[in-house]
MARDREN-582029 format. One record per residue (C-alpha): x, z, y; residue in one letter. Coordinates in nm, 3 decimals, padded with zeros to 5 digits. Layout:
BEGIN
NODE       x       z       y res
NODE       X       Z       Y   a
...
! end
This chain:
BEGIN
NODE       x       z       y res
NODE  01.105 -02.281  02.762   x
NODE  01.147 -02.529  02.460   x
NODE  00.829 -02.653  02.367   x
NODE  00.648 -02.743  02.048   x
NODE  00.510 -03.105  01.972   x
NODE  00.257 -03.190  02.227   x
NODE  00.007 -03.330  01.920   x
NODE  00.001 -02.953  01.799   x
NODE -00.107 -02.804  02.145   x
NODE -00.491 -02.608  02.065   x
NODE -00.586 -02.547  02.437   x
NODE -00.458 -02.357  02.744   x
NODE -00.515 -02.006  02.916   x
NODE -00.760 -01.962  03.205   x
NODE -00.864 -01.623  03.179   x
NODE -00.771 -01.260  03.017   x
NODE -00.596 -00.981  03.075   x
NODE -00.380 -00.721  02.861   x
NODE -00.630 -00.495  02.766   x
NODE -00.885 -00.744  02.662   x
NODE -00.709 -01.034  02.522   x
NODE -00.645 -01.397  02.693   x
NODE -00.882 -01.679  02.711   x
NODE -00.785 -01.971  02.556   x
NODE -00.995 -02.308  02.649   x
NODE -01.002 -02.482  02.356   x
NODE -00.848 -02.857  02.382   x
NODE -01.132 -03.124  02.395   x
NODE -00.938 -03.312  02.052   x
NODE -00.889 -02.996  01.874   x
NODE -01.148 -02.948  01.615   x
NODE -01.293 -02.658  01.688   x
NODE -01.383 -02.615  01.287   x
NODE -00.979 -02.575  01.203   x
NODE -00.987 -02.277  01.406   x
NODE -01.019 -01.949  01.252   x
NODE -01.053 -01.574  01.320   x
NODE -00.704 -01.456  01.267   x
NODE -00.465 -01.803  01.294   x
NODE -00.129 -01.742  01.491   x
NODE -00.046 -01.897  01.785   x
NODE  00.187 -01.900  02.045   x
NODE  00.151 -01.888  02.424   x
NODE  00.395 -02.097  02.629   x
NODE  00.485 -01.902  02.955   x
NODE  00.713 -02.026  03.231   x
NODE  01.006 -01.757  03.085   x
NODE  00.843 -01.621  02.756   x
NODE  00.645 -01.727  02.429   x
NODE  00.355 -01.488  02.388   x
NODE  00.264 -01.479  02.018   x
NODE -00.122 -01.365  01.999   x
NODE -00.392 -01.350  01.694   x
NODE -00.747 -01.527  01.724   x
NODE -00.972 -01.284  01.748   x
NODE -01.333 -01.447  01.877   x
NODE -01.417 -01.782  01.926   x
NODE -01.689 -01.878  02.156   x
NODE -01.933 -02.256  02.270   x
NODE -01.956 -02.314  02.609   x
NODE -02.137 -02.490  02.871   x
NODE -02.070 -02.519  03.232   x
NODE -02.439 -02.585  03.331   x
NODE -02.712 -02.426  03.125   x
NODE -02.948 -02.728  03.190   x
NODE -02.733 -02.883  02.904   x
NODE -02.895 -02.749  02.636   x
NODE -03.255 -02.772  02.758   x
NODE -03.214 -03.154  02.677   x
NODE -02.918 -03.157  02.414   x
NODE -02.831 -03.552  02.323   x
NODE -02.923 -03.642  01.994   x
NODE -02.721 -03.740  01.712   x
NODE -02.683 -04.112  01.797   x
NODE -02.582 -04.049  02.153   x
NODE -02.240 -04.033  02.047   x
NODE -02.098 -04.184  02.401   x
NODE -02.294 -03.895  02.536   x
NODE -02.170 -03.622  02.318   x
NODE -01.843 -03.767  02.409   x
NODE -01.886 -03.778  02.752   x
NODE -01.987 -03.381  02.822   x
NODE -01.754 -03.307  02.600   x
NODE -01.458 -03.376  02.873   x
NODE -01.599 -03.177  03.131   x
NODE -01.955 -03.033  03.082   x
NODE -01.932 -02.868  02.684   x
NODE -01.627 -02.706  02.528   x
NODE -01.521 -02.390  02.346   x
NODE -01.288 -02.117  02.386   x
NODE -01.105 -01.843  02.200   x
NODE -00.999 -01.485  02.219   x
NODE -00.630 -01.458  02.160   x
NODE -00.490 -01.088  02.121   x
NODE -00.138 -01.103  02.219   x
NODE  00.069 -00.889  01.986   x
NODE  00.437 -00.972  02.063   x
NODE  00.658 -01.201  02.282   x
NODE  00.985 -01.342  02.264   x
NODE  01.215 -01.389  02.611   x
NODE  01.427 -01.662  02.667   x
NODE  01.693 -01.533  02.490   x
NODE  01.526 -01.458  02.151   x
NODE  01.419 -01.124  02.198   x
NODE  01.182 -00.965  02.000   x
NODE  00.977 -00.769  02.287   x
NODE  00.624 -00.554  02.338   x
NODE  00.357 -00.760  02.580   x
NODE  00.409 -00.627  02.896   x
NODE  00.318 -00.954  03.099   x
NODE  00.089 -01.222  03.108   x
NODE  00.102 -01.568  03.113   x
NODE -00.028 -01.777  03.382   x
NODE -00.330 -01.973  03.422   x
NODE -00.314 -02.293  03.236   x
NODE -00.020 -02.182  03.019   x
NODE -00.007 -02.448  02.748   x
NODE -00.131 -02.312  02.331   x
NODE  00.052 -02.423  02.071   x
NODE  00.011 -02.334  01.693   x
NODE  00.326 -02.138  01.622   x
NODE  00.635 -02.306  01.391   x
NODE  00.805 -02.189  01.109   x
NODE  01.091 -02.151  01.301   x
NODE  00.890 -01.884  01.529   x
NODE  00.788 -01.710  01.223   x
NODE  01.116 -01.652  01.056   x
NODE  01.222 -01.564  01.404   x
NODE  00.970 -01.271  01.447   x
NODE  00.945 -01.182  01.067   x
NODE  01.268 -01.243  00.895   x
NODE  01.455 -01.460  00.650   x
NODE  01.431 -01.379  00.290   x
NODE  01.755 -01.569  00.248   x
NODE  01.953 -01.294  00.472   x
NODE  02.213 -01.120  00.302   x
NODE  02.084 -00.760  00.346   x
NODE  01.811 -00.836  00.109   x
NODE  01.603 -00.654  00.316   x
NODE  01.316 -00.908  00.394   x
NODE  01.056 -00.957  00.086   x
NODE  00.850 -01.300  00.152   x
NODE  00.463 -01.143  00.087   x
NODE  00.302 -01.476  00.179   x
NODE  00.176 -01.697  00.454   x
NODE -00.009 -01.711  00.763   x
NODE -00.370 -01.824  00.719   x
NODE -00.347 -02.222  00.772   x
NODE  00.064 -02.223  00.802   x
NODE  00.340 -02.407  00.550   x
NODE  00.585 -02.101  00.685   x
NODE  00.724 -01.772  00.496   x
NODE  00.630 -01.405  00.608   x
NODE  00.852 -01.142  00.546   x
NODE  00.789 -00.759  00.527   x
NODE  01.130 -00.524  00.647   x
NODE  01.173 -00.340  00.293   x
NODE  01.382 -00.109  00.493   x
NODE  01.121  00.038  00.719   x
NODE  00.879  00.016  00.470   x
NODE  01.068  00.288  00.275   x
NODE  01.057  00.474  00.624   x
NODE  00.741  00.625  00.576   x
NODE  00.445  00.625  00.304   x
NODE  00.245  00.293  00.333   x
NODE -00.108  00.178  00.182   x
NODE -00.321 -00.084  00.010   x
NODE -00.678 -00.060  00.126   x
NODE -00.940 -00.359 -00.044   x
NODE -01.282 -00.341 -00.197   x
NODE -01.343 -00.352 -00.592   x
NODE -01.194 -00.709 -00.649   x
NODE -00.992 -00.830 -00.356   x
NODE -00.652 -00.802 -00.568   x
NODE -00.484 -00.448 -00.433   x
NODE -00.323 -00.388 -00.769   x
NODE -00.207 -00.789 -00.758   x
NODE -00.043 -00.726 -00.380   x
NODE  00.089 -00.360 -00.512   x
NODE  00.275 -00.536 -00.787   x
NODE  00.351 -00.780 -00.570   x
NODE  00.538 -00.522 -00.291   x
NODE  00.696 -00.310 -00.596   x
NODE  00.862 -00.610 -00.740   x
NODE  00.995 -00.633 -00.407   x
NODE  01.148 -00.336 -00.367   x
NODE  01.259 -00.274 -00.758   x
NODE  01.458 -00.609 -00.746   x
NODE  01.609 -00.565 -00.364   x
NODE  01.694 -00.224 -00.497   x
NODE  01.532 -00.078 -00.139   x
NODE  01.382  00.244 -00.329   x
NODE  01.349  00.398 -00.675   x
NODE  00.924  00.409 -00.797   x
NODE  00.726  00.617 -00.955   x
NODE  00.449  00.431 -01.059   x
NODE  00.071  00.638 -01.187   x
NODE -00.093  00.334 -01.378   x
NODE -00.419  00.490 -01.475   x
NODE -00.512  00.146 -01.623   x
NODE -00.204  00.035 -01.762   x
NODE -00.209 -00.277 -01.463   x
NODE  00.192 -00.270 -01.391   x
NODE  00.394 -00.241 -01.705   x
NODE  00.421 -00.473 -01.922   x
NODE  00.128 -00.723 -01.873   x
NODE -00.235 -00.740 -01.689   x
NODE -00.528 -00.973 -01.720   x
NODE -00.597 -01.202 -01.444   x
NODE -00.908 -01.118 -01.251   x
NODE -01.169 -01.382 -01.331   x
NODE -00.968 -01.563 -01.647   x
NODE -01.082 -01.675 -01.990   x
NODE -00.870 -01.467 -02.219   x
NODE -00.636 -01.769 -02.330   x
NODE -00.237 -01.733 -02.274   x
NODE -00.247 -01.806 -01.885   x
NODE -00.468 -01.549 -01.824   x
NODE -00.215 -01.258 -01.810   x
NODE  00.037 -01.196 -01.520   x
NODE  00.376 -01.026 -01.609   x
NODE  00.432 -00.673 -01.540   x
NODE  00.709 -00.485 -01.369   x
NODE  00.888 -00.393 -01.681   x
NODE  00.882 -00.774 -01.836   x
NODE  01.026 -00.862 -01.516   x
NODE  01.290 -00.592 -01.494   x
NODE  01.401 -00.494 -01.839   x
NODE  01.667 -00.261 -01.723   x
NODE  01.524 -00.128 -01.407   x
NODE  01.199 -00.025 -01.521   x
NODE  01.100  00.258 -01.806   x
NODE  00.754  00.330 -01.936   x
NODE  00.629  00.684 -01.984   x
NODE  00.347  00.675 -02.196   x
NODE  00.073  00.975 -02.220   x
NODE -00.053  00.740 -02.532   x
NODE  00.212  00.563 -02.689   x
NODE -00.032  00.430 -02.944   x
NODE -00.180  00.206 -02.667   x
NODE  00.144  00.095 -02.583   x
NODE  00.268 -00.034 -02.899   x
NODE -00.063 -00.183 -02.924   x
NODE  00.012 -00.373 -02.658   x
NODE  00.313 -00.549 -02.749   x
NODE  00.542 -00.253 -02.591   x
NODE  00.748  00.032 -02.700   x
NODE  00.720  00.327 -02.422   x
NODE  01.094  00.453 -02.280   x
NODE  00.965  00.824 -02.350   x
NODE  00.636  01.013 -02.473   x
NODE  00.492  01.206 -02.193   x
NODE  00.454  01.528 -02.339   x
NODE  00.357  01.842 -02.047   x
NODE  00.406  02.214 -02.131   x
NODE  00.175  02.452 -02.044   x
NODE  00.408  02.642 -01.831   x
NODE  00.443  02.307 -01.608   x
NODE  00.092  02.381 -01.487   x
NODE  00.110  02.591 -01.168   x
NODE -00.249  02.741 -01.014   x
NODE -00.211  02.478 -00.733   x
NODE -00.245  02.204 -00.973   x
NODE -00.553  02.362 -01.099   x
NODE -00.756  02.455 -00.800   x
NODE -00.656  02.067 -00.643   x
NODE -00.884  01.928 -00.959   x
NODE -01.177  02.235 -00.835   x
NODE -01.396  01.944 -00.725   x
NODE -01.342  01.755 -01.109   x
NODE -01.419  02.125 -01.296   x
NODE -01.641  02.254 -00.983   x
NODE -01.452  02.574 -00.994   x
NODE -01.593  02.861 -00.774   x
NODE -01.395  03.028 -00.506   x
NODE -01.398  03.317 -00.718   x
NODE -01.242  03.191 -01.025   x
NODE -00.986  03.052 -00.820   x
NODE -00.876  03.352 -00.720   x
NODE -00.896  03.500 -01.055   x
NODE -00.616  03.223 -01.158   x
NODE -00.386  03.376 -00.889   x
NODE -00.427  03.721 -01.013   x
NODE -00.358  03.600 -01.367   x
NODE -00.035  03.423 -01.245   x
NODE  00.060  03.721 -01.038   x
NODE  00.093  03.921 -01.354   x
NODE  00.222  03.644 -01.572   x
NODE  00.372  03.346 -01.402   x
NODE  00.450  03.061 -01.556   x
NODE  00.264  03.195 -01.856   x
NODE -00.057  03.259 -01.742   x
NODE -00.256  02.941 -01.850   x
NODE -00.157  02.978 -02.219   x
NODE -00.226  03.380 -02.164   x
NODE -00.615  03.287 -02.056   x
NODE -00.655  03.018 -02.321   x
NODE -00.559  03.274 -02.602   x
NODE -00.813  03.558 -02.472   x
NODE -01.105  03.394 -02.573   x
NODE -01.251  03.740 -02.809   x
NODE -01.146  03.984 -02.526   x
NODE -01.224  03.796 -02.197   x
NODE -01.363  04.145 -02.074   x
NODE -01.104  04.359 -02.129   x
NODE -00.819  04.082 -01.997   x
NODE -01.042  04.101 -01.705   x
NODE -00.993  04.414 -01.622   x
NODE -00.618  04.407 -01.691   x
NODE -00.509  04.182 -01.450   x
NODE -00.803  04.344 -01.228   x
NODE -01.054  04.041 -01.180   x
NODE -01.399  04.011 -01.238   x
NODE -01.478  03.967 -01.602   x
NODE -01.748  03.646 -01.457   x
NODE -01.482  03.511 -01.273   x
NODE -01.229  03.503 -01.533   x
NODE -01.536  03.344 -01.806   x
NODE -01.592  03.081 -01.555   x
NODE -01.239  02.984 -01.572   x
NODE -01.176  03.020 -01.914   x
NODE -01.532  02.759 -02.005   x
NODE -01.381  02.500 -01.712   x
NODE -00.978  02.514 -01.837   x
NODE -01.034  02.497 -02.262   x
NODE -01.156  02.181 -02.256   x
NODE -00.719  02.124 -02.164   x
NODE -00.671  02.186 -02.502   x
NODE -00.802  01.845 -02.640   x
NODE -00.529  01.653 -02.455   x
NODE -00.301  01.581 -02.713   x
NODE  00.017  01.545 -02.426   x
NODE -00.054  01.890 -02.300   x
NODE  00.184  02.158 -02.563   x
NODE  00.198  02.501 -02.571   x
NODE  00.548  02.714 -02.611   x
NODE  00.457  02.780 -03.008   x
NODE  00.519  02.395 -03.039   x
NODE  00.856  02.351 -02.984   x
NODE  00.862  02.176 -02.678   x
NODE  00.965  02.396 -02.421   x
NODE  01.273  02.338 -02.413   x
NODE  01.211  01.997 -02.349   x
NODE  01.127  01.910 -01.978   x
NODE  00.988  01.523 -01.906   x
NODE  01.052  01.599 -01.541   x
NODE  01.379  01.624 -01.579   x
NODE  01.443  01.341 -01.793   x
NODE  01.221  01.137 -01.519   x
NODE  01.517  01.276 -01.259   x
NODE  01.755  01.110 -01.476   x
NODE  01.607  00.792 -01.483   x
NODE  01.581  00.829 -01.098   x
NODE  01.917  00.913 -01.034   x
NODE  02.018  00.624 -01.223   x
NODE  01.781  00.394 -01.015   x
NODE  01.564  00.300 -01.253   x
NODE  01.176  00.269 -01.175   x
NODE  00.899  00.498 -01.372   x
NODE  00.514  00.359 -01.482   x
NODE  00.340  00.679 -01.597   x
NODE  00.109  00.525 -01.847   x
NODE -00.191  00.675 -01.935   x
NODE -00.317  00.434 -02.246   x
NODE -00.728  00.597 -02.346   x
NODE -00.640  00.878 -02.097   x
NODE -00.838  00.717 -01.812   x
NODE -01.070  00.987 -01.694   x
NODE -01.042  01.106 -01.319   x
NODE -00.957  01.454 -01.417   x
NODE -00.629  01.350 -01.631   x
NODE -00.553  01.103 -01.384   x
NODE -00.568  01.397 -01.100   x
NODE -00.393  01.649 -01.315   x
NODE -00.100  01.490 -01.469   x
NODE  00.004  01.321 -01.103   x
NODE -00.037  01.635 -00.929   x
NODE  00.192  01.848 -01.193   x
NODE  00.532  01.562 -01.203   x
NODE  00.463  01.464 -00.821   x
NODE  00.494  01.859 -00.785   x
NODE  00.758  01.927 -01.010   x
NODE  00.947  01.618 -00.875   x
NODE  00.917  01.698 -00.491   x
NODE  01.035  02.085 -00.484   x
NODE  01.360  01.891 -00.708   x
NODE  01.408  01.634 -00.405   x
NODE  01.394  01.972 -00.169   x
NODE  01.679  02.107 -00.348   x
NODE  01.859  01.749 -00.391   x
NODE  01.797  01.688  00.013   x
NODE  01.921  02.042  00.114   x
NODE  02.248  02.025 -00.163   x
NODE  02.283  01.658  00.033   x
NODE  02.278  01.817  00.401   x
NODE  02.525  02.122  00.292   x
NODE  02.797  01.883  00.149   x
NODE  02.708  01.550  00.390   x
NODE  02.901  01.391  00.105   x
NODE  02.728  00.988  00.037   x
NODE  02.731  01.036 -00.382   x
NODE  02.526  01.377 -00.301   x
NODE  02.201  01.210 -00.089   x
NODE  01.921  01.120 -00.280   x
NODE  01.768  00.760 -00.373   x
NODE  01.511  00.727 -00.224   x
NODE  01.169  00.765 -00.358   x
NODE  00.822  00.598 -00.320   x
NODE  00.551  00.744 -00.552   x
NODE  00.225  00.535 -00.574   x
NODE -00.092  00.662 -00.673   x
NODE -00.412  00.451 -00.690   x
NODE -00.782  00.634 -00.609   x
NODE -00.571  00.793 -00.343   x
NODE -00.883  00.945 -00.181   x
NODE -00.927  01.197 -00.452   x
NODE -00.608  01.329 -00.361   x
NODE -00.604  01.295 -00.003   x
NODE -00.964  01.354  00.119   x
NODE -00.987  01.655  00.379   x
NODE -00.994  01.910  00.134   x
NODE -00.738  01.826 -00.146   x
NODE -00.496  01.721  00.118   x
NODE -00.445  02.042  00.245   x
NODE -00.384  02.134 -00.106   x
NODE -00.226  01.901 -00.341   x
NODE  00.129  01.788 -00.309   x
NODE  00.025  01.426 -00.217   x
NODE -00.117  01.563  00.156   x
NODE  00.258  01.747  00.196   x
NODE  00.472  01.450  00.140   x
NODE  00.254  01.216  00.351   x
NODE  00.294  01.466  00.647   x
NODE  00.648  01.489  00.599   x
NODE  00.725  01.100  00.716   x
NODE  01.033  01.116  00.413   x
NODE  01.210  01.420  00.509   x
NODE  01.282  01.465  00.163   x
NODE  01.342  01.110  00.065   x
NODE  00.975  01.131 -00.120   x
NODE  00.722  00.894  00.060   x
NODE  00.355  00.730 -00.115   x
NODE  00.212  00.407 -00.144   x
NODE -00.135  00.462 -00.168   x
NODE -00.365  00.229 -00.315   x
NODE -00.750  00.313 -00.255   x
NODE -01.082  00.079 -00.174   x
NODE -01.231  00.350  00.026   x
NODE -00.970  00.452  00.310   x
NODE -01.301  00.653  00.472   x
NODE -01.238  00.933  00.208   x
NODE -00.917  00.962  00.315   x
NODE -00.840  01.283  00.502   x
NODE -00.818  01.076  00.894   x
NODE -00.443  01.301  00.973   x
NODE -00.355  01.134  00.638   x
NODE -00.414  00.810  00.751   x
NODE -00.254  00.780  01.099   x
NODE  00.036  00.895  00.915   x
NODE  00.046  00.597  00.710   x
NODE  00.369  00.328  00.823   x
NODE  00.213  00.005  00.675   x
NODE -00.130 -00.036  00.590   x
NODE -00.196 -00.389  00.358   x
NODE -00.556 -00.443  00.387   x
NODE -00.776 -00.708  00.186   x
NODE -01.166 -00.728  00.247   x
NODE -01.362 -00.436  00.321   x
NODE -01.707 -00.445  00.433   x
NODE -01.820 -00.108  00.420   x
NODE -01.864  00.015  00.809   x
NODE -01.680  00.388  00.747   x
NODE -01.369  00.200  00.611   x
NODE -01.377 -00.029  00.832   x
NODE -01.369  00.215  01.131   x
NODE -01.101  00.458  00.944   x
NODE -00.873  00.158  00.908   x
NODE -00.880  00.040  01.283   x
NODE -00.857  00.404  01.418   x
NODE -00.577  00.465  01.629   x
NODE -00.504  00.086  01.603   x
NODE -00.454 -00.076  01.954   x
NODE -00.773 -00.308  02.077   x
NODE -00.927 -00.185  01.745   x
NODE -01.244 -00.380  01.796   x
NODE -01.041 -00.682  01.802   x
NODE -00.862 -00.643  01.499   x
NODE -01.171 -00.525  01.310   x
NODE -01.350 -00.847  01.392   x
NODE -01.033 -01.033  01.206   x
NODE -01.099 -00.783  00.892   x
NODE -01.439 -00.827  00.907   x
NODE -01.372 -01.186  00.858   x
NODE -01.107 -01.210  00.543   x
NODE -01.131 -01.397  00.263   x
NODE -01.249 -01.192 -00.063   x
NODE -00.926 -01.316 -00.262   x
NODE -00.570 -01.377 -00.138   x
NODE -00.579 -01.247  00.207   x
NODE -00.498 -00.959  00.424   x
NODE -00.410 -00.814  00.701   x
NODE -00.055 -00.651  00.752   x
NODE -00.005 -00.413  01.026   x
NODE  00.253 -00.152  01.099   x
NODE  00.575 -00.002  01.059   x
NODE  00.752 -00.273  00.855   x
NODE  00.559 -00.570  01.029   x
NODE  00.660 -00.675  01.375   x
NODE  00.322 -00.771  01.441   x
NODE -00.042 -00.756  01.294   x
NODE -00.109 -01.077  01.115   x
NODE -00.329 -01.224  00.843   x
NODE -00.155 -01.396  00.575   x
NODE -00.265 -01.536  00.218   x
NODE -00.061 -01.370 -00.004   x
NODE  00.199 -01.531 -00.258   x
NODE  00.166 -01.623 -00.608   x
NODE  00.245 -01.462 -00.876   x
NODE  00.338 -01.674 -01.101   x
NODE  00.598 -01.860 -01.303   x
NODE  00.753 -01.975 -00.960   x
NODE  00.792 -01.577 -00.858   x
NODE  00.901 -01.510 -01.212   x
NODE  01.177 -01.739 -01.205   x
NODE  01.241 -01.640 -00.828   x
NODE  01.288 -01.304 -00.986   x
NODE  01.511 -01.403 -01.226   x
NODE  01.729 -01.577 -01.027   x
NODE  01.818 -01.319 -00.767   x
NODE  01.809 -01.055 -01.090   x
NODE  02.111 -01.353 -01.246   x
NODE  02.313 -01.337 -00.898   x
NODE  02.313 -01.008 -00.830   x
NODE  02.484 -00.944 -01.198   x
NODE  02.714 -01.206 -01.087   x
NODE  02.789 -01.027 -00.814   x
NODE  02.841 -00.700 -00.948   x
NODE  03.103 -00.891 -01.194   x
NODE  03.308 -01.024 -00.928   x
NODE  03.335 -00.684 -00.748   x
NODE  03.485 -00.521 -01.056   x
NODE  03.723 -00.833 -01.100   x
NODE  03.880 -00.807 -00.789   x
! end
């Protein structure tokens, strides 16, 4: 095997075994301080490199006497001394992936042997195992670097459109900076088509820093300054908007008739709606189906006697009519009387999709939980049983201008939607069990993946986790995770800015990285590719 430069070898194996890792004595002039909990390296075998994680590092002694009489601070040809032979340190190293003598990308099934030689890995192993950026099927997105490394890693934008992936972090840790960061990716590669819920108005056209000053510099670009013509904003407040410096693509306005009962007993939790007045909204629907939320809302003198028509309990139908009028101060929710029926935002949304542009649902002073929850579950709705219809229209012809883009929805507080009991009820638990069969998949964005319903989660392709230090999430994230304790101890360990773990689908192999800027060197990255691939598209038509 070609080996690295002997001035970068960190120690050698003597110990380990599959299950529990390799043991890694630690090279007497490698400071032990430059070390760290999560630092790639890579094992040189006799016929394969064996590319492993830090997990644990550990002081040693090989007679305890040692430390009954440790030599003082000015013994330094002492400290020296035991230092070859009698003190040293070693290091857990989780192997995650190996490459054969012929570049293959392979599972650890093997060990090394004793006294195989530790070297930190190169940037040439690293684009090897992760991907070039540079390739021509644009299908690599750099997302950063490993912990300590000058070298680029690269998440597969193709199998991260596979399946729904999430972004798990604490209050703070910068999910909504690393979303941004993995839309941009995908928007300008043109890997998948986004629907964006941005209760906080964080991806349009311009955020705050976290921690700035207010000046110029303290604001990051959004998706739709960065890609003009690829990006539309639909605003539930378009007042907020313009006051931002923005005009929205489209006013979000929702009909009455757009809310099914399903959308309504998925928010029971928000308006702590009894079983029995759930029940009552299915009876009302039976009788007058699309209709029947505007029907209760205009019985308020004869709740009794409507009661009894659609034969429910005149209680049940009260409670229900008290938790469902305070709807009618949303100014984006219209009635049929308006004029606006005949107008459907869902299918102007389609249109936009089919023409590959990306969607931030905007929801200005509209920030409460219970908007948040109801306007994502009617559109994801609306928009999923279209993609049925588009996928099945797509499998009866088999014809390529017939199959659907595809499309990744993201939704941040993702546990209100997917704990145990909305995600056997709102749209958002279907999709994520359906691994894409429609050509729908989520990115969920969340800080506490322990109210996540756990099926949920081990359907998840790609989790992108920052800091957590809450034990629950900490457990849900490692669960069903190979040597789980091991990679917990590197999470347990992350920076609370600019790093995180990757693991999954679209990831050869777990690995912390610190993620990339963004910045004016990203915007002008951006740009660039944005400027070629016009270029491109000009020369095609020319010739």
């Amino acid at each position: 095997m070609k080996t690295l430069d002997k001035n970068k070898i960190l120690g050698h194996i003597v110990a380990g075994s599959l299950a529990d890792g390799f043991v890694m004595r630690i090279h007497p002039k490698t400071d032990i301080e430059e070390l760290k909990t999560g630092k790639f390296v890579s094992i040189h075998g006799n016929q394969n490199k064996f590319f492993s994680l830090i997990t644990d590092l550990k002081l040693e002694v090989t007679n305890p006497d040692i430390l009954l009489f440790p030599p003082s601070s000015d013994e330094i040809l002492l400290q020296e001394s035991l230092k070859t032979k009698d003190i040293y340190a070693t290091a857990i190293l989780r192997p995650v992936i190996m490459l054969d003598s012929n570049n293959r990308v392979l599972p650890v099934k093997t060990i090394p042997s004793h006294f195989a030689q530790v070297y930190e890995a190169s940037k040439e192993d690293v684009k090897l195992i992760f991907g070039d950026e540079s390739e021509p099927t644009k299908k690599y997105f750099n997302v950063g670097n490993p912990i300590d490394m000058d070298a680029i890693v690269c998440l597969n934008l193709d199998k991260l459109t596979e399946r729904s992936n999430g972004i798990f972090g604490k209050t703070g840790t910068g999910k909504t900076f690393i979303t941004r960061l993995i839309l941009a990716g995908l928007i300008h590669n043109d890997k998948a088509v986004n629907i964006i819920f941005d209760m906080h108005s964080e991806y349009g056209l311009q955020a705050r820093k976290e921690g700035s000053k207010g000046n110029k510099d303290s604001f990051v670009k959004g998706l739709k300054t960065l890609f003009e013509n690829k990006v539309a904003i639909f605003s539930l407040d378009p007042e907020s908007t313009r006051r931002r410096g923005g005009m929205p693509d489209a006013e979000l306005i929702i009909n009455y008739n757009s809310i099914a009962v399903e959308d309504i007993i998925s928010l029971n939790h928000e308006l702590n709606l009894h079983s029995t007045a759930c029940e009552a909204a299915y009876l009302i629907a039976a009788k007058y189906k699309k209709n029947w939320l505007e029907v209760l809302l205009n019985q308020s003198d004869r709740l009794k006697e409507f009661a009894q028509e659609v034969g429910a309990h005149p209680e049940s139908i009260a409670a229900l009519y008290r938790k469902l009028k305070n709807i009618d101060r949303l100014s984006f929710l219209r009635t049929s009387s308006d004029g606006d029926s005949k107008s459907d935002i869902v299918d102007k949304m389609i249109d936009y999709v089919d023409k590959g542009i990306s969607i931030i649902i905007e929801f200005g002073n509209y920030t409460s939980t219970f908007c948040y929850l109801l306007v994502a579950n009617i559109i994801t709705r609306r928009i999923h049983n279209l993609y049925i219809k588009k996928t099945e229209k797509f499998l009866g012809t088999q014809l390529k201008q017939d199959e659907p883009k595809k499309l990744m929805i993201t939704i941040e507080e993702a546990h209100k939607f997917l704990n145990v009991q909305a995600a056997k009820q709102t749209i958002f638990g279907t999709i994520a069990r359906e691994m894409r069969k429609y050509y729908v998949s989520l990115l969920v964005v969340d800080q506490r993946p322990s109210g996540i319903d756990p099926e949920i989660l081990s359907q998840i392709g790609t989790k992108i986790v920052a800091q957590l230090n809450d034990e629950r999430d900490l457990q849900s994230i490692v669960t069903g995770v190979n040597n789980p304790h091991q990679i917990r101890s590197i999470l347990s360990a992350l920076d609370s800015k600019k790093q995180a773990v990757l693991m999954g689908h679209a990831i050869p192999m777990p690995l912390v990285i610190e993620t990339r800027e963004y910045d004016e060197e990203f915007y002008k990255a951006m740009s660039d590719k944005l400027l070629l691939k016009k270029v491109d598209a000009l020369i095609s038509e020319l010739f």
